[in-house]
N, C-alpha and C positions, 0 to 999 in steps of 0.2 A: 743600307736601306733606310734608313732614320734620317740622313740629310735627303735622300729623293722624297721623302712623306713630307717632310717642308718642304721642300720645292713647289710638291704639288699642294699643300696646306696655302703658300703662299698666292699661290697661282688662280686658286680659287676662292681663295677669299673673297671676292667680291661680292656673291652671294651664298646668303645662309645658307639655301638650305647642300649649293653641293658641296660648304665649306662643311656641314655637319655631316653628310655620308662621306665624304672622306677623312675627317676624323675618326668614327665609327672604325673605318676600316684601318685604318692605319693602328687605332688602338685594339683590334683583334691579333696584329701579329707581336704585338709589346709583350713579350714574357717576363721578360726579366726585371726584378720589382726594382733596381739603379735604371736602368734606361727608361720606365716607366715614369719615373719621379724626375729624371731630367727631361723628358720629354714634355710632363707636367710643365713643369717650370717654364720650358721655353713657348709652350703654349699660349702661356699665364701672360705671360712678358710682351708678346709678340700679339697676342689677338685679344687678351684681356678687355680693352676698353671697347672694343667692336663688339665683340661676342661673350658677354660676360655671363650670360642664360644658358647658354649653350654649353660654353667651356665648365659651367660646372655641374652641370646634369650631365652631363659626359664622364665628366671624373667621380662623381660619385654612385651612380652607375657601374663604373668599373672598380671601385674601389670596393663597392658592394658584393662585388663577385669574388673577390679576391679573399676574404675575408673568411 
């Protein structure tokens, strides 16, 4: 499930905002706080310089909850 969520992470990158409701959702089904933090990262890595507002209002949002 985690390589299809970049698929589509990638796919829609092109624009913000359905690159942020599919992040959104993709980070509703991340349970597990190792896939969470690799999924962070590859985020980080891959959309950072594009979406740097996004990516981490997004993660710290969820990191909010986690807590």
């Amino acid at each position: 499930m985690l390589e299809f969520t970049k698929k589509i992470l990638r796919g829609v990158s092109f624009d913000a905002q359905l690159f942020q409701k599919e992040l959104h959702k993709a980070m509703k089904w991340i349970t597990d706080a190792e896939e969470f933090k690799k999924f962070q990262e590859w985020c980080i890595i891959e959309f950072g310089a594009m979406y740097p507002k996004i990516l981490s209002n997004a993660f710290k949002r969820k990191q909010m909850t986690i807590i």
